[in-house]
C-alpha positions, 0 to 999 in steps of 0.5 A, spaced: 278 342 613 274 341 619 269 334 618 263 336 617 258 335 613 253 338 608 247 335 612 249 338 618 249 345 614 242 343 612 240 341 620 243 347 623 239 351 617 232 348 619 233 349 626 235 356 626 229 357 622 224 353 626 227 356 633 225 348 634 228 341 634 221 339 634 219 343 627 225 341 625 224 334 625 217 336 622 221 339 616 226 335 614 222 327 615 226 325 621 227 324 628 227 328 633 234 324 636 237 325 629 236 332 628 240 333 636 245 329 634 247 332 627 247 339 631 252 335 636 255 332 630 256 340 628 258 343 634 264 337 636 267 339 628 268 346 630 269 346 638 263 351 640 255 351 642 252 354 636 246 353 639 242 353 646 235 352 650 231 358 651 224 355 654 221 350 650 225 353 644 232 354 641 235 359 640 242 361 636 248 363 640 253 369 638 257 364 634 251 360 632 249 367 630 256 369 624 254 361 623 248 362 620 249 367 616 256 364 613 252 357 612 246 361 608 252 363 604 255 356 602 248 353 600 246 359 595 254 357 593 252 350 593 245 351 588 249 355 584 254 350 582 248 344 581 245 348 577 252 351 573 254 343 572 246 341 570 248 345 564 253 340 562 248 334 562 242 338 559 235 336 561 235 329 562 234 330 570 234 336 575 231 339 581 226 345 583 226 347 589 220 351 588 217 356 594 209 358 593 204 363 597 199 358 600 193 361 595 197 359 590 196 351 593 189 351 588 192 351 582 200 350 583 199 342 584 195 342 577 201 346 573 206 341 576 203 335 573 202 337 567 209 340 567 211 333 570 207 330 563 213 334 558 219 333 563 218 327 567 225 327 570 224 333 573 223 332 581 220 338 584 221 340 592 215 344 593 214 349 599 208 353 600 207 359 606 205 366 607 209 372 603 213 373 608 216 367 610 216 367 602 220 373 600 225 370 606 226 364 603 228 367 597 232 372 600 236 367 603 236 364 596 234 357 599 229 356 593 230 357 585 222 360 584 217 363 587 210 364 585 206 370 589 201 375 587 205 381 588 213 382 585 218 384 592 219 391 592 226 390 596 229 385 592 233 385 586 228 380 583 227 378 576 219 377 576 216 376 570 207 375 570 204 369 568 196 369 569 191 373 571 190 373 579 183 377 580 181 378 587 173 379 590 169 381 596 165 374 598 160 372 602 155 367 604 148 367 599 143 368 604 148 375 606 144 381 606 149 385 601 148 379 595 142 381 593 144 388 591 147 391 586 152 395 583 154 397 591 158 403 592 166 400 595 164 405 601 157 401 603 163 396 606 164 399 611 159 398 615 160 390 615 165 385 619 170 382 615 174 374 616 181 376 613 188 372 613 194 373 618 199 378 618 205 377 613 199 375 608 199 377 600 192 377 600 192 381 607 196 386 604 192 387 597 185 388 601 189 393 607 191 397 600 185 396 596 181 399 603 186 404 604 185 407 596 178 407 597 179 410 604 174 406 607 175 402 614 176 395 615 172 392 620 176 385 622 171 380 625 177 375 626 184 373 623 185 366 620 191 363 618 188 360 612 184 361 606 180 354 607 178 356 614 176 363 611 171 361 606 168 356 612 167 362 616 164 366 611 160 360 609 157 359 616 155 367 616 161 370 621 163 376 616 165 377 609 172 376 606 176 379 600 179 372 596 182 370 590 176 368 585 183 362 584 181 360 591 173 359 591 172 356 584 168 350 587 165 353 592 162 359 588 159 353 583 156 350 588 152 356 591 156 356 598 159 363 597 156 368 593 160 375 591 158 381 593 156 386 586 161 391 588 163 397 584 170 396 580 171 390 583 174 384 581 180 388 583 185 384 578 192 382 580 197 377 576 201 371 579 208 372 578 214 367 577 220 370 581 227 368 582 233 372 585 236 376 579 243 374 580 241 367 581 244 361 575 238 358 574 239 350 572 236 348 565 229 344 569 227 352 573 229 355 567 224 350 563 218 351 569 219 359 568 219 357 561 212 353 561 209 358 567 209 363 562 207 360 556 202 356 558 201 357 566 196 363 564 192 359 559 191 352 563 189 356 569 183 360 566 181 353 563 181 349 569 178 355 573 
């Protein structure tokens, strides 16, 4: 067998994903020397290029192309046989790798520390990014779990709703819309909105929830994140559609107000999410577990 290691595997897989050895060292908490040098590493074993400069960037070469795809492959293996093992120690220790949409960064950190409170040997590797960065991680099965607002339609999944996800038109208190009531969904036609970036969950439930009441959506400007939307709607660039999970704070204060929109909230729900032919070890089964018998419970008393 040829000397490489699993670390290599791991290097070459943040590379190709960040088409970066900069990001890549980002990602993985190392040097950008040290991320080159386990590509060499790599390369020298099998005696081939498996990647390449293409600009500022990198890209995978025609072997680095099969390479990828056969190394996914391996480490889902790999999690398969921890996890199996992890079944033989019980839960005295264990790993999650555990993947959220970034909404769900408002609330994920408070249900970990309580989980942390009841399994304290448990060490959460934690991921936050938008749908679909999200629903490739576990396609590529490199995480155990996912929340995220909406069970994938394209995947054998097994998701399972835990809390309650209601979603509403936000804008800042001295709008002109705040002070009306009971306003048909139609009127919102005729003002601009601020909404998140393509590849977004809340993006696509507010493009569906326009296309159903088949009423234009007016885009002032896109924004990669929510806490840079609720600014932009405090400063008066536009409305937005959030999740109340999101605006909590702000809402209490009186920075943001809602728009009283007929049928709205539109109310969705979280879900944990895992492949379903993923073997779980004994600390995700616990964290599904616990997500769905108290998730729901601690989030509505917290927010």
């Amino acid at each position: 067998m040829r000397p490489y290691t699993l670390k290599q595997l791991q290097t070459f897989l943040e590379v190709a994903r960040q088409h970066s050895v900069s990001k890549a060292a980002e990602r993985l908490f190392v040097t950008q020397p040290a991320v080159s040098m386990q590509l060499r590493q790599l390369e020298d074993a099998f005696g081939l290029a498996l990647v390449e400069p293409a600009g500022r960037n990198i890209r995978l070469t025609h072997a680095g192309q099969s390479f990828v795809v056969h190394a996914q492959a391996a480490m889902a293996q790999l999690k398969d046989l921890e996890a199996q093992m992890a079944d033989y120690v019980g839960l005295r220790k264990g790993r999650i790798d555990l993947a959220v949409v970034s909404t769900a960064k408002y609330f994920i950190p408070m249900l970990l520390v309580r989980f942390a409170k009841l399994f304290d040997g448990v060490n959460v590797q934690l991921k936050i990014d938008n749908r679909v960065n999200i629903l490739g991680m576990l396609a590529r099965s490199e995480v155990d779990l996912v929340v995220m607002g909406r069970a994938p339609a394209d995947l054998d999944c097994d998701a399972v709703p835990f809390a309650t996800n209601p979603l509403n038109i936000v804008a800042a208190p001295g709008h002109v819309l705040v002070r009306r009531k009971q306003l048909p969904f139609s009127v919102l036609g005729d003002y601009t909105f601020v909404v998140r970036e393509e590849g977004s969950g809340t993006r696509a439930a507010m493009e569906r929830l326009f296309e159903e009441q088949r009423t234009p959506l007016k885009v002032q400007m896109e924004m990669p994140s929510n806490e840079t939307i609720k600014q932009a709607v405090m400063a008066g660039m536009g409305l937005s559609f959030l999740s109340m999970r999101t605006v909590r704070h702000e809402l209490a204060s009186g920075h943001i107000a809602l728009v009283d929109v007929q049928g709205m909230p539109q109310m969705g729900h979280w879900y944990i999410t895992h492949l379903s032919q993923k073997k779980l070890s004994p600390a995700a089964r616990s964290f599904k577990e616990f997500l769905i018998e108290q998730g729901g419970a601690l989030m509505d008393s917290w927010s």
